[in-house]
C-alpha positions as CSV (number, residue, x, y, z in Angstrom):
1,X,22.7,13.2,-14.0
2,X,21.2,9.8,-13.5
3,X,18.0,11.8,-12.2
4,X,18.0,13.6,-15.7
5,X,18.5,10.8,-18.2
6,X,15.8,8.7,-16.1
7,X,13.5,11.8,-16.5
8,X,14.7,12.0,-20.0
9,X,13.7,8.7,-20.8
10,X,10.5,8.6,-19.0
11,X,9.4,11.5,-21.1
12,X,10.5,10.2,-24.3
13,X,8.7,6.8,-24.2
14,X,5.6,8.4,-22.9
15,X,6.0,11.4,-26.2
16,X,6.8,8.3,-28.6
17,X,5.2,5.2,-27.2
18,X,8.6,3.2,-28.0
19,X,12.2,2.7,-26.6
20,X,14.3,3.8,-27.7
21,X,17.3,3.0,-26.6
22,X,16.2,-0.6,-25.7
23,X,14.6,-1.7,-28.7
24,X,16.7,-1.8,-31.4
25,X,18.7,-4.7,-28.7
26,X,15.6,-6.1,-27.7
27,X,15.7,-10.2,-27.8
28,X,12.0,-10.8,-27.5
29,X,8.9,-9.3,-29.7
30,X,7.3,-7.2,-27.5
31,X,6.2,-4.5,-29.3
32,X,2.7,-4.4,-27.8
33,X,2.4,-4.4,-24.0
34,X,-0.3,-2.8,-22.5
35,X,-0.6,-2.1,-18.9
36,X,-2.9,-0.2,-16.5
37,X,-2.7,2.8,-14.9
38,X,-5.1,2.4,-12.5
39,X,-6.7,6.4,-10.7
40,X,-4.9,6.0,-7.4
41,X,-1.1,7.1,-6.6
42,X,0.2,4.4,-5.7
43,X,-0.7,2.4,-8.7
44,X,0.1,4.8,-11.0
45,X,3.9,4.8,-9.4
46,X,3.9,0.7,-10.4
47,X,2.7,1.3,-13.7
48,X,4.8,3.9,-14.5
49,X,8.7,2.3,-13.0
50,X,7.3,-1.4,-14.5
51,X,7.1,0.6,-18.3
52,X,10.2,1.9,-18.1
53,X,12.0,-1.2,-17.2
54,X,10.0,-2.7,-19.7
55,X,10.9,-0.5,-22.5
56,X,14.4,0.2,-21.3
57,X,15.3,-3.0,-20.1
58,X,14.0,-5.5,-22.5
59,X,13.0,-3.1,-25.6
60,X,9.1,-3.1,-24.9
61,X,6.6,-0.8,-26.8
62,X,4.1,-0.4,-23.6
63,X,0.7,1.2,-24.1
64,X,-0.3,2.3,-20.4
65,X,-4.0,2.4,-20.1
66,X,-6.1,4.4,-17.9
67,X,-8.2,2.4,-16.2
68,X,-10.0,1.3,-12.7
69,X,-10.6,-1.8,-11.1
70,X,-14.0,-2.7,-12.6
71,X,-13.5,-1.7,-15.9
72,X,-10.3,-3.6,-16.6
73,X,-11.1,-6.8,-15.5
74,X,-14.4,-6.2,-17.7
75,X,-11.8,-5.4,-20.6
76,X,-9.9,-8.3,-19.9
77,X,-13.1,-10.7,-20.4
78,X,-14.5,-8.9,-22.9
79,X,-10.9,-8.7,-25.0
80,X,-8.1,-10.2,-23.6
81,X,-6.4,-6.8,-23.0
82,X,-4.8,-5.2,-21.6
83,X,-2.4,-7.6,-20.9
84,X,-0.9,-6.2,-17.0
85,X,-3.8,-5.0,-14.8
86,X,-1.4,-3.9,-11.5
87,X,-2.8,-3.6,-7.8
88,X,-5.4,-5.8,-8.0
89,X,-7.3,-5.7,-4.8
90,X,-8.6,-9.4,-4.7
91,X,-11.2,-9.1,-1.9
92,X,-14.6,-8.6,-2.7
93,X,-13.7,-8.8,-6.3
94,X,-16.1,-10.9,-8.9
95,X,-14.2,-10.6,-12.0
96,X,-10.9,-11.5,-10.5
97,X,-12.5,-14.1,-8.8
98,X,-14.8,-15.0,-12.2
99,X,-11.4,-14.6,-14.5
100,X,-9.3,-16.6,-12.5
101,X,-11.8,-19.7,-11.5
102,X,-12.2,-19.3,-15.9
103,X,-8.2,-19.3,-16.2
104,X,-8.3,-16.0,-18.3
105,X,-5.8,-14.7,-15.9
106,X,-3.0,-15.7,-14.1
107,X,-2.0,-14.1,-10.5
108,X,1.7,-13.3,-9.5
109,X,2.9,-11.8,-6.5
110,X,2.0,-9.6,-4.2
111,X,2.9,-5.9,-5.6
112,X,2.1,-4.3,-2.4
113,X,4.2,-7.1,0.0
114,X,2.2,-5.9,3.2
115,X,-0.8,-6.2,1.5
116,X,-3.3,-3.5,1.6
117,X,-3.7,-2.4,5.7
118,X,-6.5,-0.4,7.3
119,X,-7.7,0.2,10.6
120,X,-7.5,2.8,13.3
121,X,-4.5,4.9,13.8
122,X,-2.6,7.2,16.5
123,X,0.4,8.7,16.4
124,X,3.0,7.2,18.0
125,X,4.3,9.7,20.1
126,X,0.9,9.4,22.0
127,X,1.4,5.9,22.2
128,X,5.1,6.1,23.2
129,X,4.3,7.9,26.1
130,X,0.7,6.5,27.1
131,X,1.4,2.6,25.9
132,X,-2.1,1.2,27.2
133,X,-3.2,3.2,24.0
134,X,-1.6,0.6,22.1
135,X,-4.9,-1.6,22.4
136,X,-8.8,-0.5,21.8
137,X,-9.4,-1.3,25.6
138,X,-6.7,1.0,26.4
139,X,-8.3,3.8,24.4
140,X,-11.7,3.1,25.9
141,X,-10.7,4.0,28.9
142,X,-8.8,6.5,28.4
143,X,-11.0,8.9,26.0
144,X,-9.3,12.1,27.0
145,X,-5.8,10.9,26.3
146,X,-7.4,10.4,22.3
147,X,-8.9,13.9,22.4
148,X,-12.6,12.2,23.0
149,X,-13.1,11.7,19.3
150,X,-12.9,9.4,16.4
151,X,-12.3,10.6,13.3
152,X,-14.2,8.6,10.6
153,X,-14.8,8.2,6.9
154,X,-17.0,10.4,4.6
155,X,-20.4,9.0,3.9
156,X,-20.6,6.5,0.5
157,X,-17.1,5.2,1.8
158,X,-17.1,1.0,2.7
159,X,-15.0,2.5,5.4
160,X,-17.9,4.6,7.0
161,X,-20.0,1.5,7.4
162,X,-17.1,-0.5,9.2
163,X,-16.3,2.9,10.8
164,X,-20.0,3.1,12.2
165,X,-19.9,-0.7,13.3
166,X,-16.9,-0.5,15.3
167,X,-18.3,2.3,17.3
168,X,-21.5,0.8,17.8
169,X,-20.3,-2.6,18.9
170,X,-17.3,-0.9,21.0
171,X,-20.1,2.2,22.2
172,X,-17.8,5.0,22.1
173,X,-20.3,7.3,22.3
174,X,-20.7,5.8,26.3
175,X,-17.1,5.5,26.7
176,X,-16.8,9.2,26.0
177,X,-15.8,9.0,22.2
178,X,-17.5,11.4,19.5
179,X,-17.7,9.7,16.5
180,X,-17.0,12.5,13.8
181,X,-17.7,11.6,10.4
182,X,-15.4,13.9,7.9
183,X,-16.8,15.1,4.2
184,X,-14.5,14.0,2.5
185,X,-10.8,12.2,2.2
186,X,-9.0,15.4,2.0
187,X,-10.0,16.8,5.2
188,X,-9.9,13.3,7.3
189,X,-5.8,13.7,6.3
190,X,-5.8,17.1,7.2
191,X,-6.8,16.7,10.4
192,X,-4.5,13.7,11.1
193,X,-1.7,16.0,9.4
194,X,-2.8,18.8,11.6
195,X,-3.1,17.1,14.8
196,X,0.5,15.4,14.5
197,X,2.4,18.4,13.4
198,X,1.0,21.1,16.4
199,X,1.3,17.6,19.0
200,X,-2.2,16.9,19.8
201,X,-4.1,13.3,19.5
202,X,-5.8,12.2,17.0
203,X,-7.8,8.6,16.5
204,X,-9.5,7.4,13.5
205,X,-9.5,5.2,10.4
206,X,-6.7,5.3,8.0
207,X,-5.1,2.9,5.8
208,X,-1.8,1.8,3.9
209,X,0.2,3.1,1.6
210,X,-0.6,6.6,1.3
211,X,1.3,9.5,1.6
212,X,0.3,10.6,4.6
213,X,0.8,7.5,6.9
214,X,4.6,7.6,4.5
215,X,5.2,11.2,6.2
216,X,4.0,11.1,9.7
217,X,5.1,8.1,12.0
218,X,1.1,7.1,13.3
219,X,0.9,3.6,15.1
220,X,-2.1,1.0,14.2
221,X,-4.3,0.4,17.6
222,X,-5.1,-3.9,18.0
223,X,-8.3,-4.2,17.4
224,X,-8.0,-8.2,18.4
225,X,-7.9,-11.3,16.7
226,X,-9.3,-11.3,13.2
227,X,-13.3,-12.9,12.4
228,X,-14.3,-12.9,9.1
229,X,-18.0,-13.5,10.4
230,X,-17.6,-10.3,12.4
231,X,-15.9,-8.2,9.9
232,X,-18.4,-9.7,7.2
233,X,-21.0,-8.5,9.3
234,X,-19.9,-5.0,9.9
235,X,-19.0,-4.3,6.3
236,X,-23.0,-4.1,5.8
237,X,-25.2,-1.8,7.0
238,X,-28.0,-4.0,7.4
239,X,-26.1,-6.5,9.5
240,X,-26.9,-6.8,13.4
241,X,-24.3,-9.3,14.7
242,X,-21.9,-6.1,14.9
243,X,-18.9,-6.6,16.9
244,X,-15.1,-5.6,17.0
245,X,-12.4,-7.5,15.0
246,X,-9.2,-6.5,13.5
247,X,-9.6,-5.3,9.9
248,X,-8.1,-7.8,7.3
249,X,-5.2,-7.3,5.4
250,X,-6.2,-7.3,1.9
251,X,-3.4,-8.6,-0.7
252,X,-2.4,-6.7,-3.5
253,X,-1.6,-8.7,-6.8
254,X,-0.3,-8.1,-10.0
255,X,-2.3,-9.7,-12.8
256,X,-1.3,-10.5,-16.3
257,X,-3.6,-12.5,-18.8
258,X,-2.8,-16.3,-19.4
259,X,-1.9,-15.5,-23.5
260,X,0.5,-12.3,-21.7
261,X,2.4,-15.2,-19.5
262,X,2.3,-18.2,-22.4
263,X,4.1,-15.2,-24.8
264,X,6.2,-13.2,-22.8
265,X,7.7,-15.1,-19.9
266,X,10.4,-12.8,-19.1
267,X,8.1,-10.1,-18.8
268,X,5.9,-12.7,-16.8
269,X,9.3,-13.2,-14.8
270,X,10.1,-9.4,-14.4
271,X,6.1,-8.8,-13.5
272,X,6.4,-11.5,-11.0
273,X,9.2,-9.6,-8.8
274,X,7.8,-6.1,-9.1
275,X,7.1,-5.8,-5.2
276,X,7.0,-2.8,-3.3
277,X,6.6,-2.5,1.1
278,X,4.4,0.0,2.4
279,X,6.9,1.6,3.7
280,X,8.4,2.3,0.5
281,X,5.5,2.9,-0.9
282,X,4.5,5.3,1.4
283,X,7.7,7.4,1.6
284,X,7.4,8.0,-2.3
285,X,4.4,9.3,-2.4
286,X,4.9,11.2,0.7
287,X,8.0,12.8,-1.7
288,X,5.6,13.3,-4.6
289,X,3.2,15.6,-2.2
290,X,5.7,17.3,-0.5
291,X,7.0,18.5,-3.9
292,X,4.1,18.6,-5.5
293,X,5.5,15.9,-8.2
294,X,3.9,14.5,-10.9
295,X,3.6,10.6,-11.3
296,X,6.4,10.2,-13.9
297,X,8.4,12.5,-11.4
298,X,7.7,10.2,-8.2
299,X,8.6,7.2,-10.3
300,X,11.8,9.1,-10.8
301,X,12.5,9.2,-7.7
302,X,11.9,6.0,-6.8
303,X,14.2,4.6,-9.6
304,X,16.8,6.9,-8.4
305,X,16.3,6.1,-5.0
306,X,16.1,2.6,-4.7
307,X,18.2,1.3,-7.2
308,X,19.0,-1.8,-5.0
309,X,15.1,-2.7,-4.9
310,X,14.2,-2.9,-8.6
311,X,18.0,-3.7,-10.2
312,X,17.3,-7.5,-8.5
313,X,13.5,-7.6,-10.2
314,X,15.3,-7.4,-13.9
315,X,17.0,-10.0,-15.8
316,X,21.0,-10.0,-16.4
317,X,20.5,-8.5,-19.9
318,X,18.2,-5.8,-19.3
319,X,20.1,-5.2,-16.5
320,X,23.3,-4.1,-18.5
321,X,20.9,-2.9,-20.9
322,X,19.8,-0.2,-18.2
323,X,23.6,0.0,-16.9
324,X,24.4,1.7,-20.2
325,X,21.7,3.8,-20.0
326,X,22.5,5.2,-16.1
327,X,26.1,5.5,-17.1
């Protein structure tokens, strides 16, 4: 039942573009939210559980806005809207660098806690029973036990040219590693998915959250101490002072505008504690796959599901507010 009347209300507010049940009890004016809804999974989950606390919770009218990276911090400059960009992956990024130095926007927490991991991967059965694997020395010199190859990124990917450095620098090819660059994102997780589920090793770049690292249990090899020269350096092609270095762990913010935090603080407030671990992350979208679930449905399930998480991220009234509704 409290499945349904989530669903129900999902639904509604994306038919009507209002709330509801919220609204008419709503104690602040915020009739005109917008928010991304950035073209990956995982952002599209935050997007869609932070509107429906929003308009359920506190009586919002939120406008969710299809967007990407680029083109909403663009907006945002150009604008002043919208007024939530969520996932924000700050490195490498000019206009979140160019909007905050300008204090257009204002950065709250992390939304992805971990932070956004990559690196190389191996199941952790393997490395259960072979623990030198556990290290890139330890797979080095033991090619055989990896299944002598290294599954990489498609070409056009940042990943590939990292992917390409690493096994330069590291010479798998002489250590008895193939380098095997996959065509495209859908077949370097089918071969991880393939490899896990009929036993056999697999090695190769992946990163966090994403369904598939939510479904299978695949253990991160240490690559050693971080260097930003190094990693700086392997990130472009051109660069010859390749070497190995862990990959950073990128964080994930949430970013509202400074007019969004000056007008709305409990939204601000409620924006501020929207935080999700990879590992939650990752085991909702590993449900929305496995059922073949839409984005609304997976945000479903995570309201359903972790009811403990988000019922501390609202504020006492919309908390009773919701209460009513799940009753």
């Amino acid at each position: 039942m409290k499945r349904f009347l989530i669903t129900t209300a999902l639904a509604a507010t994306a038919a009507t573009g209002f709330a509801g049940l919220a609204q008419a009890d709503a104690h602040a004016d915020c009739s005109n939210v917008t928010i991304t809804e950035m073209d990956w999974a995982s952002a599209a989950i935050v997007t869609n559980v932070a509107k429906f606390l929003m308009e359920q919770g506190y009586g919002c009218n939120v406008t969710a806005v299809p967007s990407a990276t680029t083109p909403a911090m663009v907006s945002v400059a150009e604008t002043g809207s919208p007024d939530i960009v969520t996932e924000v992956w700050t490195n490498g990024n000019p206009g979140y660098d160019e909007l905050s130095a300008a204090g257009t926007i204002v950065t709250l927490s992390d939304v992805l806690s971990d932070g956004g991991v990559q690196g190389f991967y191996l199941p952790t059965t393997l490395v259960e029973a072979h623990p030198e694997l556990a290290t890139i020395d330890g797979v080095l010199a033991n090619p055989e036990l990896v299944g002598g190859r290294f599954h990489g990124c498609p070409d056009g990917w940042a990943c590939q040219t990292t992917g390409t450095a690493y096994a330069t620098a590291a010479d798998f090819e002489q250590a008895g590693i193939e380098v095997f660059q996959h065509g495209s994102g859908e077949t370097l997780a089918t071969s991880m998915a393939s490899a896990v589920e009929n036993g056999e090793p697999w090695f190769g770049y992946y990163w966090e959250p994403t369904s598939i690292l939510g479904k299978y249990d695949m253990t991160q090899v240490d690559l050693g101490d971080y260097d930003q020269e190094i990693f700086t350096c392997n990130s472009n092609a051109d660069c010859e002072d390749i070497g190995v270095t862990s990959y950073p762990v990128v964080p994930v913010k949430t970013v509202v505008t400074t007019t969004f935090q000056e007008e709305q603080p409990d939204l601000t407030e409620l924006m501020n504690k929207v935080q999700f671990t990879n590992a939650q992350m990752g085991e909702v979208l590993a449900w929305q796959e496995d059922n073949n679930a839409s984005v609304q449905e997976a945000s479903v399930y995570f309201l359903t599901n972790y009811t403990d998480v988000w019922q501390d991220w609202v504020n006492d009234a919309a908390r009773e507010r919701l209460a009513a509704l799940l009753q």
